[in-house]
DRENMISE-265039 format. One line per field, with one value per residue (C-alpha): residue number from 0; residue in one letter; y negated, x negated, z negated. Coordinates in pm, whole numbers, always signed. Each point is the difference from the previous one (the first is absolute). Layout:
REM DRENMISE-265039
num = (NUM:...) $
residu = (a:...) $
c2 = (Y:...) $
c1 = (X:...) $
c3 = (Z:...) $
This chain:
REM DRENMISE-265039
num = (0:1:2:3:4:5:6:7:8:9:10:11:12:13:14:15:16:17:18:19:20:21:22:23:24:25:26:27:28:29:30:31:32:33:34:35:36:37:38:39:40:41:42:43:44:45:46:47:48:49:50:51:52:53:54:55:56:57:58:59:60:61:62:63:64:65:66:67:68:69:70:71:72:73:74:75:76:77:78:79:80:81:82:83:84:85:86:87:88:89:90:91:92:93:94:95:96:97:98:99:100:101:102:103:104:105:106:107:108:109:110:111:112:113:114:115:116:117:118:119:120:121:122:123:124:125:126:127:128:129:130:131:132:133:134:135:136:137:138:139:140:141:142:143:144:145:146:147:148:149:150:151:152:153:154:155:156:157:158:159:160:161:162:163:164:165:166:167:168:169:170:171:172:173:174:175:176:177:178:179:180:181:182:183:184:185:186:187:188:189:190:191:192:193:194:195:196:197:198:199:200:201:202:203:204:205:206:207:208:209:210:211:212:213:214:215:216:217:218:219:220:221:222:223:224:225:226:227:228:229:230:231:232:233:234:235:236:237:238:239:240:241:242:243:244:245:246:247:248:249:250:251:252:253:254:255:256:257:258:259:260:261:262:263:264:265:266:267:268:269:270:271:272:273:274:275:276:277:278:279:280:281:282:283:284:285:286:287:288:289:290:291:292:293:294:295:296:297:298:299:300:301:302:303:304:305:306:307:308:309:310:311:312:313:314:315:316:317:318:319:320:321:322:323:324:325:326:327:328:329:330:331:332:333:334:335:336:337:338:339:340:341:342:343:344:345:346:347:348:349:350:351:352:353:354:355:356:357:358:359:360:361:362:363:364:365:366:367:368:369:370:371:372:373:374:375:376:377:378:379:380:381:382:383:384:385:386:387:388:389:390:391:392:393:394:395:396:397:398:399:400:401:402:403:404:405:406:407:408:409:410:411:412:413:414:415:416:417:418:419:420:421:422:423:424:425:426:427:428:429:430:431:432:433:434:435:436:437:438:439:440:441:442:443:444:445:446:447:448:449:450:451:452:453:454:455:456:457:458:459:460:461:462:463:464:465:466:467:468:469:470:471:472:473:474) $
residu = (x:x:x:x:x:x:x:x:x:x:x:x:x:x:x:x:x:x:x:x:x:x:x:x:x:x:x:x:x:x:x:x:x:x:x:x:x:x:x:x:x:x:x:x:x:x:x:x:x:x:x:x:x:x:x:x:x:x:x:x:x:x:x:x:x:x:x:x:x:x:x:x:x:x:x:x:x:x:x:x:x:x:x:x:x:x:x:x:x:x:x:x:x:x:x:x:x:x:x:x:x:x:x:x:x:x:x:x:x:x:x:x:x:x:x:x:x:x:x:x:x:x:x:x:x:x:x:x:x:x:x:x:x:x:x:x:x:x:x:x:x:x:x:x:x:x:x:x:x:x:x:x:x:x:x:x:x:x:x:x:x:x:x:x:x:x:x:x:x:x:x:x:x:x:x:x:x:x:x:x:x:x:x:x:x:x:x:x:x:x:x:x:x:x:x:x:x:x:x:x:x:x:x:x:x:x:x:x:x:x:x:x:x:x:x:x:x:x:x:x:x:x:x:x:x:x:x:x:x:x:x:x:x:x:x:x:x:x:x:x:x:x:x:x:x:x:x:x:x:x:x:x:x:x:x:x:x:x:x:x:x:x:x:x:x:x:x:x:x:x:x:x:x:x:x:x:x:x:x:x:x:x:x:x:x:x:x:x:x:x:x:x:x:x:x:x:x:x:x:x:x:x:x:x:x:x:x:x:x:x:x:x:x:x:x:x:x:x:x:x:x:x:x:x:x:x:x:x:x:x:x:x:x:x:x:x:x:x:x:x:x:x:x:x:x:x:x:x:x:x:x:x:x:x:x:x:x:x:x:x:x:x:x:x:x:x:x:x:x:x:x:x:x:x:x:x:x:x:x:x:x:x:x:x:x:x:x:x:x:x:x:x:x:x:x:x:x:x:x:x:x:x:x:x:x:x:x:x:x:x:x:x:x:x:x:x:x:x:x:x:x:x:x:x:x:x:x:x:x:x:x:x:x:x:x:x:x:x:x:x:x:x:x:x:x:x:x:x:x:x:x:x:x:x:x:x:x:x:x:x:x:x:x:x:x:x:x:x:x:x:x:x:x:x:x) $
c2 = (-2857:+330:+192:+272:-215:-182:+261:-85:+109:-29:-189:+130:-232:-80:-218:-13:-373:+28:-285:-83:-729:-316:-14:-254:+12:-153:-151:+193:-239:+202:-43:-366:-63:+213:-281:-260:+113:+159:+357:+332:+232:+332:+227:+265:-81:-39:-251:+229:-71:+73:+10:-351:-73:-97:+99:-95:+49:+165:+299:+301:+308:+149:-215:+158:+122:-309:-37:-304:-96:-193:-197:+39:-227:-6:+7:-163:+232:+205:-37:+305:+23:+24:+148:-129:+98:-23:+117:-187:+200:-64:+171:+19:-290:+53:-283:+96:-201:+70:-143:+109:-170:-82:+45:-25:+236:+317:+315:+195:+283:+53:-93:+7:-177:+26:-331:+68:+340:+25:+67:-348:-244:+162:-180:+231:-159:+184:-174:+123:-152:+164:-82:+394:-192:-296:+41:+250:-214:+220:+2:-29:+142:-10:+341:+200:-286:+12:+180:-83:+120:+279:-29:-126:+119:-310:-152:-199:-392:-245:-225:-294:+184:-276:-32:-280:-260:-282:-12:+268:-146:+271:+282:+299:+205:+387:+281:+30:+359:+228:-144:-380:-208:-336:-269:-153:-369:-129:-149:+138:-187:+94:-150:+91:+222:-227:+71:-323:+200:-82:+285:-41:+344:+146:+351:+223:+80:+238:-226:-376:-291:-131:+229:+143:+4:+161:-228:+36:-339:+81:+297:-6:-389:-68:-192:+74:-218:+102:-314:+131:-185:-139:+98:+370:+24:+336:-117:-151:-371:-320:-137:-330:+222:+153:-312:-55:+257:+5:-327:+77:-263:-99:+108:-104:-135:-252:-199:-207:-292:-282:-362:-245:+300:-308:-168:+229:+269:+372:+304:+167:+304:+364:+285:+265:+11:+140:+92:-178:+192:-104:-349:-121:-275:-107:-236:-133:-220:-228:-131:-247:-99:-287:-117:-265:+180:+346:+149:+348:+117:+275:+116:+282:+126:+274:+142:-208:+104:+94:-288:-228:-307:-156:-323:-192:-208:-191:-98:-256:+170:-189:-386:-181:-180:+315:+374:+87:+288:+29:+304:+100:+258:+138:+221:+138:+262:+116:+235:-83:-385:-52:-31:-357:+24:-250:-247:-256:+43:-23:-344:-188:-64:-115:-409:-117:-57:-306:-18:+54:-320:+150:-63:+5:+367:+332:+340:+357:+130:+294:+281:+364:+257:+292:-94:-258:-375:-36:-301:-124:-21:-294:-383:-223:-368:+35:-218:-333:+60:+353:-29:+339:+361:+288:+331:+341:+219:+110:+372:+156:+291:+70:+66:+230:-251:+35:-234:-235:-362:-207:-354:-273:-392:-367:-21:-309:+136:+128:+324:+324:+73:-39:+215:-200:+327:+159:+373:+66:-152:+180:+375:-45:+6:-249:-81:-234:-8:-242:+265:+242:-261:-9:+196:+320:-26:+240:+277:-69:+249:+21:-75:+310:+5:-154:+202:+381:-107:-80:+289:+225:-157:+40:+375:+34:-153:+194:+282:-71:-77:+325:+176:-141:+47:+357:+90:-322:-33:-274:+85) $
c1 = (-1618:-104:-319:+181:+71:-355:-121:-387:-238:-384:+133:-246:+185:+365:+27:+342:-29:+197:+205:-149:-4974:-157:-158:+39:+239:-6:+327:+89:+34:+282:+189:-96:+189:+289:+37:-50:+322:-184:+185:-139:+123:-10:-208:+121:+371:+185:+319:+296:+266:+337:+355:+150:+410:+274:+385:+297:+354:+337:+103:+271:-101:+119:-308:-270:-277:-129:-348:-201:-325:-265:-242:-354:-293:-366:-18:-294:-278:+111:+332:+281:+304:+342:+356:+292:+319:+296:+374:+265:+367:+345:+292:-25:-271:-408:-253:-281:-332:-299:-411:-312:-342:-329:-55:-231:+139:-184:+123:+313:+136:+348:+248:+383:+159:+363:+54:+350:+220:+346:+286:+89:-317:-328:-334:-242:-372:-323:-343:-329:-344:-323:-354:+7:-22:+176:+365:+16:+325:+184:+364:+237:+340:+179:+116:-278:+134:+345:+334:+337:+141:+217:+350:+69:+339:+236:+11:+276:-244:+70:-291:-28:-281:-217:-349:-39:-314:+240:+304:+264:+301:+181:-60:+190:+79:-71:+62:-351:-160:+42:-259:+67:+81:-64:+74:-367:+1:-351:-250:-346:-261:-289:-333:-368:-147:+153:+346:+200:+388:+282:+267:+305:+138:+268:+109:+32:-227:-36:-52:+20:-210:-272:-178:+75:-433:-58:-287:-148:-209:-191:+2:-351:-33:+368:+94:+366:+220:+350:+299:+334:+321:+28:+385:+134:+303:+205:+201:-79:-136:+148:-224:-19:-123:-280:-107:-33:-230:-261:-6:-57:-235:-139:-328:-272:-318:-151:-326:-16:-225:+110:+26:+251:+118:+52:+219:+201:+230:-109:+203:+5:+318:-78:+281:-231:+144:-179:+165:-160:-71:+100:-105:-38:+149:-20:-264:-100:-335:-137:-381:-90:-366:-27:-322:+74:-35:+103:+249:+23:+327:+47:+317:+142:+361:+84:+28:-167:-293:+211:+168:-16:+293:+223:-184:-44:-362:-155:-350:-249:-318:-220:+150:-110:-192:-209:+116:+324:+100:+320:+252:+341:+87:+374:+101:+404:+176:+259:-34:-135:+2:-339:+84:-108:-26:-257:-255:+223:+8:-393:-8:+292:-150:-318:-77:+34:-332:-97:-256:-291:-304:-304:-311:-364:-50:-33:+48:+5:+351:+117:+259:-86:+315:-241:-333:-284:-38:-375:-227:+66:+393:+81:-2:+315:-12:+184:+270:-57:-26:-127:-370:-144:-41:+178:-152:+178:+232:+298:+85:+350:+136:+363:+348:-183:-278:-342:-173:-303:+89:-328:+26:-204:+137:+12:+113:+3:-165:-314:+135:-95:+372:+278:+224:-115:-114:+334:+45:+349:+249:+306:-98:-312:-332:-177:-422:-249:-355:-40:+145:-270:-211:+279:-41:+248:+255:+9:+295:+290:+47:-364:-352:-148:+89:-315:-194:+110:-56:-327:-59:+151:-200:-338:+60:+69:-319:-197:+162:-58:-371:-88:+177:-234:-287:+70:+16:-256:-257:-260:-325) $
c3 = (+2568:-122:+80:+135:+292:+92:+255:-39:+187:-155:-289:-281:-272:-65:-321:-165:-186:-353:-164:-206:-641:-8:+373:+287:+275:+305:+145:+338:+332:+49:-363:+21:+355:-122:-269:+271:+153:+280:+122:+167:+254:-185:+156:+252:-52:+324:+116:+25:+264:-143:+112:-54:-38:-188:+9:-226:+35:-113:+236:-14:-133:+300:+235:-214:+44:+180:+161:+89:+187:-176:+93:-122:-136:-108:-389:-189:-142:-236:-17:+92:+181:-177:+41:-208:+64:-207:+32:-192:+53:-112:+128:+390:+34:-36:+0:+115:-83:+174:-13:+185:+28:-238:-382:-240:-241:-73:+224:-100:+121:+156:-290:-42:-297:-99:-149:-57:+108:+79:-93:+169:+61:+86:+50:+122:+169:+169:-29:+92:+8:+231:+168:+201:+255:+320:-31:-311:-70:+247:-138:+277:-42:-328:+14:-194:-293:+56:+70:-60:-379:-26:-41:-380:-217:-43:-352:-160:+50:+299:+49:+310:+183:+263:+75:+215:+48:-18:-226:-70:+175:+65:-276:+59:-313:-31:-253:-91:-87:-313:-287:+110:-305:+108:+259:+112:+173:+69:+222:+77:+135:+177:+70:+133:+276:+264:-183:-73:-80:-175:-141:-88:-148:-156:-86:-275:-258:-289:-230:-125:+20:+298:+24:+404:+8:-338:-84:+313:+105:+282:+294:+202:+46:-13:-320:-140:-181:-129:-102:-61:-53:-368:-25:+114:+201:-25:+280:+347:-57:+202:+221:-252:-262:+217:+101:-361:-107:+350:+262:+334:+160:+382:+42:+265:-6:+280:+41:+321:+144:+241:+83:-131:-260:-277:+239:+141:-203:+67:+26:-365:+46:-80:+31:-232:-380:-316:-292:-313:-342:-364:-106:+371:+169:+375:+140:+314:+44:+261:-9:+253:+87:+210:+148:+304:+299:-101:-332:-140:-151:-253:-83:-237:-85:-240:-389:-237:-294:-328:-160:+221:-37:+217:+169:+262:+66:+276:-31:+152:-123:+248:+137:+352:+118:+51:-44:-151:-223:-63:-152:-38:-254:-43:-267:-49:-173:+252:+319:+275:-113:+142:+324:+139:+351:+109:-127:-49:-396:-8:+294:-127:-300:+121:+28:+323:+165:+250:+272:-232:+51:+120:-319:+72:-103:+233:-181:+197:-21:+51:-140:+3:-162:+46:+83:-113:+100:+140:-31:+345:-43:+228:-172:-52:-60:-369:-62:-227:-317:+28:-47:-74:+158:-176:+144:-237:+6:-220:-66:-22:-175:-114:+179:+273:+111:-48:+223:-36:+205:+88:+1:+121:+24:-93:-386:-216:-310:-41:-160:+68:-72:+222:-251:-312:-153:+4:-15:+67:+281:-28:+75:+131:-195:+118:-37:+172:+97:-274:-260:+53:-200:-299:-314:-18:-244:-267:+21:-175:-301:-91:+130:+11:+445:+60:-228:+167:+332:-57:-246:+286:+257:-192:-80:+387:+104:-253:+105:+371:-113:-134:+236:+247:-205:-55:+438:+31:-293:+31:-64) $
């Protein structure tokens, strides 16, 4: 997508991206509290309100320019509003990728890259960054960014030429433009700014290799990956082979609370797909907290992290009498092969459970999905055998969820633990009350993590400190 054809108006910058003395001091309250983790407001620096959205999508060329209505919201002190927009084109289609809302980032100025001009595949973006004031983050059509490429002289290349968020089913193939010399077949992914998007895009290129983004990571706050297919085709692929080089996987995330949810099988079907990147593999996931009178189940379906291997687990992490943990994690190497439709696969394997004997022990029970227990939950005779209070939580993150379940019941063990410690169950990351007391383990590849954090977090209090010094001094 050529300059020549980016009508901009008030566009200052268009950046073409190419490939390639011994006396005593007293300690200041102020330093000292900075160390103690306590934070400031900095002085005279108002809350912005910016405009707030997302959009994502694959459209004609002929629907653009397209327009949207965003929301707004109150950003914390200090921090800017942001536009990111970014245009992905091949043949007739455009994706169009679009964030608005808060930042920390330092202000920029209005800013047009050209990640990648035509002939053939174009990836062109717009970002700006500003505290002039509520709603400086203003960009509304896509017009002043875009309009449609001129009319290109045929070359002698045929390329399949798709850009779809799912998989390329039906590729049709085109003469692509003058200057084309290669066939590209990839998948970009991105994530961040409220963007969770999935590419898959082919089209013609100008030269070999994966390199659609050139070395582009990050637009604004969207991050940017880039997978292509590990063989090239010349001619259209069977659908086998596709398969082959990118799964396409159910996706959905759900996290619902109930009675009897450990007895009776629960709904589990999604119709939205995802297509996975290099190295991934389906996997669907099913954590059940059980606590007596109420359950909480979280469920997740879709593309698993890199490397992942075909398996199939369930898990009692937690047994009766008392609360019960248990998880079912499902991982598979074909399309759309994670597609259980209920609870079943999580239940059946459960032990059956009789008519539990009432003990001589009352615990407060109760099950929160996004809130806190309090300290007068209501008491439950605990079962025999189940003679002591667990009162935590356990914190999810992986597969879409990020959710912190609270937990209080009858266990049998006087652990702190309901998990035993463990910090992975299928996709999820997984970590307890009790954890927060554990030591962290070192990272892998060196021990030096630790170290810069704290380094980093020093120089930022110091530099907080004197900053505050310098408007504030003590005397």
């Amino acid at each position: 997508m050529g300059t020549s054809r980016c009508p901009l108006r008030n566009v200052p910058t268009v950046k073409k991206q190419e490939d390639g003395a011994s006396h005593r001091r007293v300690m200041s309250p102020v330093f000292l509290l900075v160390l103690l983790g306590v934070t400031f407001p900095l002085p005279g620096v108002q809350a912005l309100v910016c405009q707030l959205g997302t959009t994502q999508g694959v459209w004609n060329v002929s629907e653009l320019p397209l327009s949207w209505t965003p929301k707004e919201t109150t950003c914390p002190s200090g921090w800017g509003c942001q536009d990111t927009l970014v245009f992905i084109e091949s043949g007739p289609r455009v994706s169009v990728v679009l964030s608005k809302g808060c930042t920390q980032a330092r202000d920029q100025e209005l800013r047009v890259t050209e990640h990648r001009m035509g002939p053939g595949l174009s990836v062109t973006s717009y970002t700006r960054v500003c505290r002039q004031g509520d709603h400086c983050n203003n960009l509304i059509p896509s017009a002043p960014l875009w309009a449609p490429p001129p009319p290109a002289d045929p070359g002698s290349l045929r390329c399949p030429v798709c850009l779809s968020p799912e998989v390329c089913l039906e590729s049709t193939e085109e003469i692509c433009p003058r200057g084309s010399t290669d066939c590209y077949d990839g998948l970009l992914r991105l994530m961040g700014g409220g963007i969770s998007f999935n590419l898959r895009v082919q089209g013609c290129m100008t030269q070999p290799g994966c390199n659609l983004l050139n070395g582009t990571r990050e637009v604004g706050p969207v991050g940017m990956t880039e997978t292509c297919s590990p063989t090239r085709h010349p001619e259209p692929r069977h659908e086998s082979q596709k398969e082959k080089d990118f799964l396409t996987c159910y996706r959905g995330v759900t996290i619902q609370s109930g009675k009897n949810l450990s007895q009776e099988p629960t709904e589990w079907t999604t119709t939205t797909t995802e297509t996975c990147g290099a190295g991934q593999v389906c996997q669907e996931m099913l954590l059940l907290v059980d606590v007596g009178l109420r359950s909480t189940l979280v469920t997740s379906k879709g593309c698993s992290a890199d490397g992942a291997k075909d398996s199939q687990t369930t898990s009692i992490h937690s047994r009766p009498p008392g609360v019960l943990v248990a998880s079912y994690s499902h991982f598979c190497s074909s399309s759309l092969c994670n597609g259980a439709s209920n609870s079943s696969v999580l239940l059946n394997s459960l032990p059956p459970q009789a008519a539990p004997v009432p003990g001589g022990r009352q615990c407060p029970t109760c099950m929160q999905s996004f809130g806190t227990c309090s300290s007068d939950s209501p008491k439950m005779t605990c079962p025999r055998g189940a003679d002591h209070c667990y009162d935590g939580y356990i914190y999810l993150s992986g597969g879409g969820v990020t959710t912190t379940v609270s937990i209080q019941g009858c266990v049998a063990q006087p652990s702190g633990s309901l998990l035993n410690h463990t910090r992975q169950i299928g996709i999820f990351s997984v970590r307890e009350k009790d954890d927060e007391q554990l030591p962290v383990p070192k990272p892998q590849g060196g021990g030096a993590g630790g170290l810069e954090s704290l380094t980093w977090g020093l120089g930022l209090a110091l530099a907080l400190a004197l900053w505050w010094g310098t408007l504030c001094p003590s005397h």
